[in-house]
N, C-alpha and C positions, 0 to 999 in steps of 0.2 A: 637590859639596860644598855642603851649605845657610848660607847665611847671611842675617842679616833685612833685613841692608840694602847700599848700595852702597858707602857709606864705609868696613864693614866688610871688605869686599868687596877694599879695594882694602888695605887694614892686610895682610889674609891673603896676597895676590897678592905684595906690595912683601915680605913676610917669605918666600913662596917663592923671590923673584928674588933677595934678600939687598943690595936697594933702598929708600932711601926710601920712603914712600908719593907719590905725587903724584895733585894733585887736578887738575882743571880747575877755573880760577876760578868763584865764584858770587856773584853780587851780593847774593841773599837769604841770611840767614843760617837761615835756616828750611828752605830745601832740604837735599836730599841729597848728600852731594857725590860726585863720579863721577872716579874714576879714570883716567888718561891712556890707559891701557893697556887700557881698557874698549870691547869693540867698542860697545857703546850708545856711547860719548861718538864714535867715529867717525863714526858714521850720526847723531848730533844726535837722538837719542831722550831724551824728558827723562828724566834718569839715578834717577829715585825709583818708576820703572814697570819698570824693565829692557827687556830688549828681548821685544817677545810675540813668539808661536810661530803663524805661519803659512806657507803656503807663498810669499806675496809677500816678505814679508817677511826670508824665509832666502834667497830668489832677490837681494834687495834686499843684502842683506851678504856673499853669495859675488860678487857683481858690484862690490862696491866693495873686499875685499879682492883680489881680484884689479885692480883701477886702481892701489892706492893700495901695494901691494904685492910686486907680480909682477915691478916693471922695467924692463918693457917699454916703452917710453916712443915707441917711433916706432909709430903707430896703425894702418896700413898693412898694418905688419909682425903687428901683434895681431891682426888682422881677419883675416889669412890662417892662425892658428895654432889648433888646435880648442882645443874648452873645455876638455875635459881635460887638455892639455899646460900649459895657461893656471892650471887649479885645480892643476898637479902645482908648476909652479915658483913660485908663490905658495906654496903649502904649505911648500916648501923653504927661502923665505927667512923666513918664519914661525918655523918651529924655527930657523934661525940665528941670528935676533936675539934667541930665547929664551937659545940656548947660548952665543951669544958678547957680545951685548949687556944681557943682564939684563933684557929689557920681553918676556916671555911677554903675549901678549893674551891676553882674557880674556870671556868671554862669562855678564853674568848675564840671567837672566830667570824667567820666572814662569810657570807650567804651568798650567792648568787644574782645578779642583779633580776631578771623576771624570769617567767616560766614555771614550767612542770618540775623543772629541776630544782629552781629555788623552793616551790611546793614540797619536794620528796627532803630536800636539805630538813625543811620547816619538822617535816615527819620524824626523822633521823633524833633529831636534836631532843623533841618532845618524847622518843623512847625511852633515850639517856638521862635525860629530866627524871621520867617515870622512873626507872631504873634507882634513879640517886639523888634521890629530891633534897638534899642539902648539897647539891652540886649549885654554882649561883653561874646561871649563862649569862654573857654577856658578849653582844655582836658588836665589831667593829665598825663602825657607821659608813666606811668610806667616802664619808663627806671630806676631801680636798682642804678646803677650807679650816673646818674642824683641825686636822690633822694637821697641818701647815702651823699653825697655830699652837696645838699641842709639841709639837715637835721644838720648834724656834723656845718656848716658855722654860722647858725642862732638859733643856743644850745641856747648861749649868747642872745639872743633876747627873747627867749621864758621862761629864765628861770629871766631875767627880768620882760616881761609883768606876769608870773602867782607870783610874789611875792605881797604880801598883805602891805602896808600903813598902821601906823596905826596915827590914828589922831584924 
């Protein structure tokens, strides 16, 4: 699903889950705002880039959903369980906090504009898919336009969530 930016990103996401939106705080009111539920905001990728498409970088996000994810929690015991039992029951509690808790995660990111390389991005993305088929990808459009638009609409939202409470 294309969208131009993260904030919208995370509006579409929260109306799939039939959730509020939720942001992660931002101190600038000029950034993007990035959704809870956004693998970029797990991995601390600034959330106005999405997450790029390489192969470190997908190794870097199946390694931390499976940490942060899977369970497992005695390392011992992780160390002796192959990666794929490890990528299966992560997967599994993936879709369950989609179905029973309402926070589908959500993967944006931005592809390459032509070539071999946007082709192998294409590949990458379809592993991690495979991988965690309640994962819900969504590419960046970099449509200018789109974005421009997106950006100007939801000023008012961003320049709300990054103001400080004091209490």
């Amino acid at each position: 699903m294309p969208v131009a930016t993260t904030t919208v990103a995370e509006i579409v996401m929260a109306g799939v889950d039939g959730r509020p939106a939720q942001y992660v705080f931002q101190e600038d009111p000029h950034e993007e705002l990035c959704g809870e539920n956004n693998l970029a905001n797990h991995l601390k990728y600034p959330p106005n880039l999405g997450m790029s498409v390489d192969s470190q970088h997908l190794k870097v996000a199946t390694d931390h959903l499976i940490n942060e994810f899977c369970g497992m929690k005695d390392l011992a015991k992780r160390e002796k369980t192959s990666r794929e039992r490890l990528i299966r029951r992560t997967a599994g509690e993936l879709q369950s906090l989609a179905k029973y808790s309402s926070k589908t995660l959500y993967c944006v990111y931005l592809l390459p504009e032509e070539g071999a390389n946007r082709q192998h991005c294409i590949q990458l993305l379809e592993g991690l898919k495979k991988d965690f088929p309640s994962l819900v990808m969504m590419a960046l459009s970099g449509a200018e336009v789109g974005e421009d638009d997106e950006y100007k609409t939801y000023f008012i939202l961003r320049k709300i969530h990054s103001t400080k409470i004091e209490g």
